[in-house]
SELOTOR-414703 format. One record per residue (C-alpha): x, y, z. Coordinates in steps of 0.05 Angstrom, whole numbers, padded with zeros to 5 digits, always signed. Last residue first. Layout:
XYZ/...
//
This chain:
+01963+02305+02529/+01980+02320+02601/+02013+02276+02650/+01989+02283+02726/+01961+02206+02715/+02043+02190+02697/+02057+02194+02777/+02012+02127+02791/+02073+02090+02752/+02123+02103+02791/+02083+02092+02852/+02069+02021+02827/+02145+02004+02819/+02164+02029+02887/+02096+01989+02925/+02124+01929+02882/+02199+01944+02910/+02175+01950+02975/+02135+01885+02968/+02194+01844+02951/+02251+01888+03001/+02198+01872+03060/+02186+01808+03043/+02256+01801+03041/+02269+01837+03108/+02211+01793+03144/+02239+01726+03121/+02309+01736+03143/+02370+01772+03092/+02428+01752+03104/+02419+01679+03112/+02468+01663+03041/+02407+01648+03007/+02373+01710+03021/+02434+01751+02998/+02435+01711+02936/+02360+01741+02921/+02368+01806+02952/+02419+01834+02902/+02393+01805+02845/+02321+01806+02852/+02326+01881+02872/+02363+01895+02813/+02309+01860+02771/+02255+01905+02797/+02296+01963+02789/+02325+01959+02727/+02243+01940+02698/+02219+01995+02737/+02266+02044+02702/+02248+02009+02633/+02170+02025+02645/+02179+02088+02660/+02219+02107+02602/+02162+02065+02558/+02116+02112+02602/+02150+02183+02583/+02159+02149+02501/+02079+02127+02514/+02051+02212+02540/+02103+02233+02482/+02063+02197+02429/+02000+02211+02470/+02012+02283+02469/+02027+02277+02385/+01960+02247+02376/+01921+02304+02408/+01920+02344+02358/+01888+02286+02317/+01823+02312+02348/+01768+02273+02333/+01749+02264+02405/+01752+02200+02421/+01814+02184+02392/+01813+02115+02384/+01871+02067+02394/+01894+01998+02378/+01845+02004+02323/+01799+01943+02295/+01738+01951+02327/+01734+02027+02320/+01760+02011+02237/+01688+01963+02236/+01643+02009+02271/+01657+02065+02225/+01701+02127+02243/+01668+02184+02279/+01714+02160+02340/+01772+02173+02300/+01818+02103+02287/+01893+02096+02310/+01927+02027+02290/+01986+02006+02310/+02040+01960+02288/+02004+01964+02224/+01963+01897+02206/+01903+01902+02238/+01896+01981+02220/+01914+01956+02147/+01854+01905+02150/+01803+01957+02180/+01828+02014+02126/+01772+02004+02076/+01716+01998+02130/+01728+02070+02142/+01759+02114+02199/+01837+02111+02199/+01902+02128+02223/+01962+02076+02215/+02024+02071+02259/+02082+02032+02229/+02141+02012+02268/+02166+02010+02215/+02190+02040+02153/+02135+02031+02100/+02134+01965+02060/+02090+01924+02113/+02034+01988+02115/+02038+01984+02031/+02013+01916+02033/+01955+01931+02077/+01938+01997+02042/+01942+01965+01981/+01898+01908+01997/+01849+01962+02029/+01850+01992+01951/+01893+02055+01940/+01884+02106+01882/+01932+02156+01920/+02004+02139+01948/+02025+02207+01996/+02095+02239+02016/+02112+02318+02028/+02052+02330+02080/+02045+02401+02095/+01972+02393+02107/+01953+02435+02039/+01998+02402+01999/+01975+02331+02017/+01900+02352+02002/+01920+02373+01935/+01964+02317+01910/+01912+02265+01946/+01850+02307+01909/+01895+02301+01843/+01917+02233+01850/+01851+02201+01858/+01820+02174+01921/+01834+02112+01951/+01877+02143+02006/+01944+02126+02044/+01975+02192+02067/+02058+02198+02097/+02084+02219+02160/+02167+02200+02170/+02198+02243+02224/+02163+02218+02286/+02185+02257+02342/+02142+02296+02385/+02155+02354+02326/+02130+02312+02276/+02066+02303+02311/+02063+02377+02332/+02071+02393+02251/+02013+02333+02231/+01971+02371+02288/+01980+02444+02265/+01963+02420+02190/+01896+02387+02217/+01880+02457+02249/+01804+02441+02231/+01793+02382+02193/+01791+02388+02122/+01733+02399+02080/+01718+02348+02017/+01712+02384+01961/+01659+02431+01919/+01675+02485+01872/+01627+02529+01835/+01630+02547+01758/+01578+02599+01752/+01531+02643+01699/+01538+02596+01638/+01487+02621+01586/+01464+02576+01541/+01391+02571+01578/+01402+02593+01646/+01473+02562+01684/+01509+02533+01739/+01569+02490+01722/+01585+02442+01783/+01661+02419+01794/+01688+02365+01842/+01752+02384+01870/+01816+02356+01866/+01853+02414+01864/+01880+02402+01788/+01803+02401+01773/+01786+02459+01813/+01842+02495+01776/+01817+02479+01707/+01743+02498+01715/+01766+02560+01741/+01802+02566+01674/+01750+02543+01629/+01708+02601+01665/+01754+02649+01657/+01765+02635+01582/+01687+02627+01568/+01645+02567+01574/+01603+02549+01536/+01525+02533+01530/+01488+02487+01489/+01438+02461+01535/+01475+02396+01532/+01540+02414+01532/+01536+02452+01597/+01498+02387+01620/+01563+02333+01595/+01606+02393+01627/+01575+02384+01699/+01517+02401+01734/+01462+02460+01744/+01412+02477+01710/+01359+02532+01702/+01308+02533+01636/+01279+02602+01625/+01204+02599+01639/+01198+02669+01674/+01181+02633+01741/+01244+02586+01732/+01241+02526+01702/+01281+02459+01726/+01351+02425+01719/+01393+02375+01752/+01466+02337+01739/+01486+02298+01691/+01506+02227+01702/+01428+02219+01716/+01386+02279+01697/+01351+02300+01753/+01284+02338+01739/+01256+02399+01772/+01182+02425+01750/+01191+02489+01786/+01242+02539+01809/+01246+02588+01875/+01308+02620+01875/+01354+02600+01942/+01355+02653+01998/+01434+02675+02014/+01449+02673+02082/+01518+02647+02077/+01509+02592+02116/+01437+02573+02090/+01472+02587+02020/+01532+02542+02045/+01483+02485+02065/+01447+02485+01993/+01511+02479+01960/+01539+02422+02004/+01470+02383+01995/+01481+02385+01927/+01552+02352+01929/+01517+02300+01977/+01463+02279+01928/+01390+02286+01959/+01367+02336+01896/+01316+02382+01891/+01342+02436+01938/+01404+02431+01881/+01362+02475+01837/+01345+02537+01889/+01419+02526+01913/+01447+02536+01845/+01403+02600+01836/+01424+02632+01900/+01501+02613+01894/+01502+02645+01819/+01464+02706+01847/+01508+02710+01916/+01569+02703+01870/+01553+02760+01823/+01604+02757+01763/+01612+02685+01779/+01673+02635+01806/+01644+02613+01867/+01697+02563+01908/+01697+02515+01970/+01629+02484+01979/+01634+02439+02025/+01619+02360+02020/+01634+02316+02094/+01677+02263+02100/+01709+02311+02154/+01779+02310+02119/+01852+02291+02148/+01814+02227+02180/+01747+02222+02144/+01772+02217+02076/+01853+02217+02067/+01873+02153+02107/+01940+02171+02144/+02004+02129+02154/+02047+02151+02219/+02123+02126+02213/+02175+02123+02268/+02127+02087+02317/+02171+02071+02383/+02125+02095+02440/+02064+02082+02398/+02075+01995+02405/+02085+02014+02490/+02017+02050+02482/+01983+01985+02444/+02018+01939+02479/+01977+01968+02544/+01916+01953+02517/+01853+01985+02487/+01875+02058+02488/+01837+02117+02484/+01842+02183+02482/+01803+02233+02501/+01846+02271+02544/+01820+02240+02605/+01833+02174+02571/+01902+02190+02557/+01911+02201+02639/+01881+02129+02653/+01919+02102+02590/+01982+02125+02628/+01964+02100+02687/+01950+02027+02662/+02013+02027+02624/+02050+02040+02680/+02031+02003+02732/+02010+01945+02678/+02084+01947+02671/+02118+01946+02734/+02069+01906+02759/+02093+01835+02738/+02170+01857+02746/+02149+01876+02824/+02119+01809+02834/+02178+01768+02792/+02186+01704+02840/+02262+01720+02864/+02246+01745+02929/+02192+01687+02938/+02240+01632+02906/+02295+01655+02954/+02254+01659+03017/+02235+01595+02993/+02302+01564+02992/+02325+01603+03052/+02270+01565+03086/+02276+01499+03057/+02348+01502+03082/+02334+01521+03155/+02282+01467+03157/+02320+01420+03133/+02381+01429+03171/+02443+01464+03142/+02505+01423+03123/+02542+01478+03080/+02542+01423+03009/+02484+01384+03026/+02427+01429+03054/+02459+01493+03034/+02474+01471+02963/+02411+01422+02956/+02364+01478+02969/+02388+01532+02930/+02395+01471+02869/+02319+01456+02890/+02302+01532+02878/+02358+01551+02817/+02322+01498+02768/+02258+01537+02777/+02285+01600+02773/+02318+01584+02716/+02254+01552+02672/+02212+01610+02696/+02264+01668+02664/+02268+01614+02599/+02190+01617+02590/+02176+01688+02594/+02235+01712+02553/+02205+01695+02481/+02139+01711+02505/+02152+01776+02523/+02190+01787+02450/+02138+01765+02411/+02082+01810+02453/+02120+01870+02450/+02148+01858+02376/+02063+01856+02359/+02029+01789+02342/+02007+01772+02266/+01938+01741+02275/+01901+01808+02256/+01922+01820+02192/+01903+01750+02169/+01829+01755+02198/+01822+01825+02172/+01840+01808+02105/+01797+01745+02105/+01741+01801+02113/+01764+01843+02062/+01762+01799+02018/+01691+01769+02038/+01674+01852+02040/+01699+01849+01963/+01658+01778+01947/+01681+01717+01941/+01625+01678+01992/+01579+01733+01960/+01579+01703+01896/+01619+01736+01839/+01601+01770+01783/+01532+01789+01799/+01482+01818+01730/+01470+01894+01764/+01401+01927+01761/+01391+01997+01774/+01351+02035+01823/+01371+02115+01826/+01396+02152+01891/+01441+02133+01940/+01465+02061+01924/+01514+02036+01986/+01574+01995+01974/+01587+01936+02004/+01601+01895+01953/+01629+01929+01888/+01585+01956+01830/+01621+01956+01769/+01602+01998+01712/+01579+01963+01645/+01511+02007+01641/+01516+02079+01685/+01544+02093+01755/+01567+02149+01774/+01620+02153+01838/+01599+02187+01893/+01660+02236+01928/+01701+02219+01987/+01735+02157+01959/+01755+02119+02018/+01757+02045+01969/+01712+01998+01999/+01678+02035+02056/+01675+02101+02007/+01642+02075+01947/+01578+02115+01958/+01539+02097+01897/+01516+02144+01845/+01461+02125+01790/+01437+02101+01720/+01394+02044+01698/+01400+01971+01666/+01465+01919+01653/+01505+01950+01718/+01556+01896+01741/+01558+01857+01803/+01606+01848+01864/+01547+01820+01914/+01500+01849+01966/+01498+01931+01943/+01479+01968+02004/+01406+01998+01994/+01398+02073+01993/+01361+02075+01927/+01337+02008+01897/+01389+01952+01886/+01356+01899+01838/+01410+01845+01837/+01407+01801+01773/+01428+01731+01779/+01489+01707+01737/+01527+01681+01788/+01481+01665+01853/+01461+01693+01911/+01425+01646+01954/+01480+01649+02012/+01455+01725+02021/+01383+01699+02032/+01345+01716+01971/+01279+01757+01953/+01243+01745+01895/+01227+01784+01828/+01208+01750+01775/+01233+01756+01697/+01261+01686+01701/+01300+01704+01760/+01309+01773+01779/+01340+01779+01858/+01317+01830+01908/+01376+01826+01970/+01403+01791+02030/+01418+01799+02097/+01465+01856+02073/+01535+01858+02091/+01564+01903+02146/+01554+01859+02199/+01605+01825+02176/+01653+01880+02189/+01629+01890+02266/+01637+01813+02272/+01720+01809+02254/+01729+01872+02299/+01691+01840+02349/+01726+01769+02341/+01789+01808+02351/+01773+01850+02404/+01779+01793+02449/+01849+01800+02458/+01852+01875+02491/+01807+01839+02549/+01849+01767+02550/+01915+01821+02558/+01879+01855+02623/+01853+01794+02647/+01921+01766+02655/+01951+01812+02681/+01896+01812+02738/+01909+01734+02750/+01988+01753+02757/+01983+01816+02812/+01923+01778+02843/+01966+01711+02851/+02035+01746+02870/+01985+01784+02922/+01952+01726+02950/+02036+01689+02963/+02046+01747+02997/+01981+01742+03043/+02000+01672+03055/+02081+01682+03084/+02081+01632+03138/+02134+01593+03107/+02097+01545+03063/+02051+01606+03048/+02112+01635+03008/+02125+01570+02979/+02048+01563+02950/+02053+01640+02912/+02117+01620+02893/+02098+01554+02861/+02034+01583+02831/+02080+01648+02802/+02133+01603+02766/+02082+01550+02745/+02049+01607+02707/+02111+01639+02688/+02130+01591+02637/+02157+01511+02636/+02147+01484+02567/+02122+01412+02542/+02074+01444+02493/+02020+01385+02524/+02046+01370+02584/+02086+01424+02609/+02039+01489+02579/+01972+01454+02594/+01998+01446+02673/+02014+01512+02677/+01958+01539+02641/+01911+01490+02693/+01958+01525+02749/+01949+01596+02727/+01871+01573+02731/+01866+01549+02802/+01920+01599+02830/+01881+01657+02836/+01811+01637+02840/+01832+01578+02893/+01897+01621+02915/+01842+01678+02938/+01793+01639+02967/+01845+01596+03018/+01871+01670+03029/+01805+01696+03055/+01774+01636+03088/+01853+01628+03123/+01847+01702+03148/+01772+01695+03165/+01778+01625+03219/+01836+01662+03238/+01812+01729+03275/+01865+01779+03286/+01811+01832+03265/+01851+01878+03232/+01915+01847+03213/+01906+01772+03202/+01828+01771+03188/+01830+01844+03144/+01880+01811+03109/+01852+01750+03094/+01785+01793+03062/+01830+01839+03031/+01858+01773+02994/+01797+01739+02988/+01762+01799+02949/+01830+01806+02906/+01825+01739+02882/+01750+01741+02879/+01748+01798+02838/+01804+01761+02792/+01776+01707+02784/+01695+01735+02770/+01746+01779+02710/+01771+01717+02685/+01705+01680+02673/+01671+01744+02643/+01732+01736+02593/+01713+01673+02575/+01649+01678+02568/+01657+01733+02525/+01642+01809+02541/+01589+01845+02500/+01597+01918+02481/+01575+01916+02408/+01565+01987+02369/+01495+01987+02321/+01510+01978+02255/+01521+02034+02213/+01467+02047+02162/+01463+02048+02093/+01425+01982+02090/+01362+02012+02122/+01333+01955+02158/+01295+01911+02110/+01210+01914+02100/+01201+01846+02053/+01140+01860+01990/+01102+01792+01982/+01093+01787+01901/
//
């Protein structure tokens, strides 16, 4: 039988920073947008050479206006709506009816750079959607007949048996008919500690096998499987548009409808009705459809937003679009995955109950040096800690579902594991001992009884360890002002009781699958932020109104989050929430402004009040206004 060499299944995939065609396209139009633009400018102001001003602006309302023009177009005939791409083309071509080129360039830079900026946060989607797939096997060993062949994830078939050695991610939702081991359940359901496997146990897809090989009779193909569910999850969660984005859209096409209808009527009024000549009325007319084209209301937000996740970023936090910071100025609510996020994901030992720790420690240590699983690992890393040299011990044998045990020089059997073990050597445990036992239970922590022979000489404690200052950051977030904090985990209800107690939060829903979560994010009181790191929490990170993932997180949740905090530090999630509610105030103040100019100027430039020169001058002032206003949020702090 021809042996197949995989990547290690167990492994992350490796982080995807391509840019799509389509995006690529957009970002070429908008360099050579603004390229043309300095380029006419330099020729009208600089230089005072034509032949370069009219290269320059003829290049920039070509990459400018070309494609807002084919949207334009798309929207009337085939949606049959006028929106703000016709609004800004026809503005941008007024203003250079009247002599006014280099400010119909910037309405087209100004609009094509929007839209690169939204087509960017956009195309996380598919990335998200791609970083999850990647998560499934290419395939696995399959048992036909009584031979062993390897099959193409498609392949995979009801009924076959999946051989899943150690470390191998389990390819299809199976069950365990042969062998005994633990399996990392943690991207499906956030549980932080293995889960035992033994005959009649589920395996889910997914899933990573960490130490014994088993066989497991599949369930369901992999077209049906638990990362298929999750998958459709994602693609459902994210379809479902933020209230920023519904409510821009709503406005965008009625605020291009009236100014278009107002431009001819302008025209018509002072032509017809106050008997100006056609050249006088076309020119208030598109003095009027430049002052009222909405250049300043374009920036104000991107002017914002764009400073603001300049000074975030310089904090170490990041956000992928500007809806995402205006979506974290209003959360109310902040959801939290347990393991990963509030925890480290990482094993500590966290209680010795012996007559002579450093003894009990040693001898547990010298045992568990034998073993790969993660609760071992903890005990051998807080003896290194702790300086305490681990007994030597020979002929050291894991006992599946057990725990481990070996001989030490003298020829006493050593062990170390849980009660099943205890029971098995024939050793109990005394009232103190029952009693620790007890209270690491109720804490959520996994126990391991140490002993020689009957005698018990250690119950020791291992959990998963908290962040640091995690409880300080959940108090500054409720002190920036979101009241309602609550923790989403897949764990049990004990470790969810115990972990919530010790953060200081009052509110938590434990045994969760992603489904759960997801459901569960649409129940809470929005707007809904959730924080996350595993492949479990992908879908309700779509879904919330914002999702927040840690930069240790998985692939898949980095994908899918609005935000990432690069740094691991959820200290720094309250700054940001006050950083957004300083720019959303920003953002609102450029919005008055903007549309206060419009309305003052705008009938003013009808009425000949205001010549060409002033209103380009009130237009661009206000833009330079709005833009300033936003440059001032890069001295924020998070």
């Amino acid at each position: 039988m021809t042996t197949q060499t995989l990547p290690h299944p167990g492994a992350r995939p490796e982080p995807r920073f391509t840019m799509s065609s389509d995006l690529r396209r957009a970002v070429t139009l908008t360099a050579l947008t603004l390229a043309g633009l300095l380029v006419g400018l330099t020729g009208q102001y600089l230089l005072h050479l034509p032949a370069l001003q009219w290269a320059g602006y003829v290049t920039a309302f070509l990459a400018g206006g070309i494609p807002a023009g084919r949207e334009a177009l798309h929207s009337l005939f085939a949606e049959r709506k006028l929106d703000v791409d016709l609004l800004m083309v026809l503005a941008a071509l007024g203003a250079a009816s009247i002599g006014q080129a280099a400010d119909g360039a910037i309405l087209l830079f100004l609009f094509s750079l929007s839209n690169t900026l939204q087509d960017w946060a956009m195309g996380r989607t598919s990335s998200a959607i791609q970083a999850l797939m990647d998560l499934n096997p290419e395939g696995a060993t399959v048992r036909r007949d009584g031979v062993e062949k390897w099959c193409e994830l498609g392949e995979i078939r009801i009924g076959d048996l999946l051989v899943v050695r150690p470390g191998e991610r389990v390819a299809a939702d199976a069950l365990v008919v042969r062998g005994q081991t633990s399996v990392d359940e943690s991207p499906i359901t956030g549980e932080s500690v293995p889960v035992d496997k033994a005959p009649g146990a589920e395996l889910a897809s997914g899933t990573v096998n960490l130490n014994g090989s088993v066989e497991a009779e599949v369930v369901r193909p992999a077209g049906e499987s638990t990362l298929a569910r999750l998958v459709g999850l994602m693609e459902q969660a994210q379809t479902q548009k933020s209230r920023t984005e519904s409510l821009t859209e709503r406005w965008e096409s009625p605020y291009a409808v009236i100014v278009l209808a107002l431009v001819p009527a302008v025209y018509a009024l002072l032509r017809f009705g106050f008997g100006l000549s056609v050249d006088d009325a076309w020119y208030r007319a598109m003095t009027f459809m430049v002052v009222a084209s909405p250049c300043a209301v374009v920036i104000s937000t991107p002017a914002v937003m764009l400073s603001a996740m300049a000074a975030a970023a310089r904090a170490g936090v990041l956000f992928k679009s500007s809806a995402a910071l205006d979506a974290l100025a209003g959360v109310q609510t902040v959801a939290f995955d347990k393991t990963g996020t509030l925890t480290q994901a990482r094993m500590t030992l966290t209680a010795v109950h012996a007559d002579d720790e450093g003894q009990a420690l040693a001898l547990a240590a010298g045992l568990e040096a034998h073993s790969e699983h993660p609760i071992a690992q903890a005990i051998v890393t807080a003896a290194q800690e702790r300086g305490v040299t681990p007994l030597t011990v020979t002929d050291a044998q894991a006992i599946p579902g057990h725990g481990i045990e070996a001989r030490l020089p003298d020829g006493q059997v050593a062990w170390a594991g849980n009660v099943r073990l205890a029971e098995r050597q024939g050793a109990t445990l005394d009232a103190a001992q029952q009693a620790a036992l007890s209270d690491l239970g109720a804490r959520g922590s996994s126990s391991v009884i140490v002993g020689v022979g009957p005698r018990v000489t250690g119950v020791m404690g291992v959990a998963d360890a908290l962040r640091p200052d995690i409880r300080a950051a959940l108090d500054a977030l409720k002190a920036s002002g979101v009241t309602h904090r609550v923790m989403l985990t897949g764990d049990r209800e004990e470790v969810a009781r115990s972990v919530a107690a010790e953060v200081g939060l009052s509110e938590f829903r434990a045994g969760l699958l992603p489904e759960d979560k997801l459901r569960l994010i649409g129940e809470l009181p929005g707007p809904v932020a959730m924080v996350g790191d595993g492949v479990n929490d992908a879908p309700a990170l779509a879904r919330a109104d914002l999702g927040v993932a840690v930069a240790s997180g998985t692939d898949v949740a980095i994908e899918s989050a609005d935000v990432v905090l690069m740094q691991n530090d959820l200290g720094k999630l309250a700054g940001a929430v006050r950083l957004a509610r300083d720019a959303r105030r920003t953002v609102i103040t450029n919005l008055l402004f903007a549309f206060g100019v419009i309305l003052i100027v705008a009938p003013l430039a009808v009425a000949g009040k205001v010549p060409l020169p002033l209103g380009v001058l009130a237009h661009e002032g206000g833009t330079v206004f709005v833009v300033f206003m936003g440059l001032r949020l890069l001295r924020h702090r998070v």
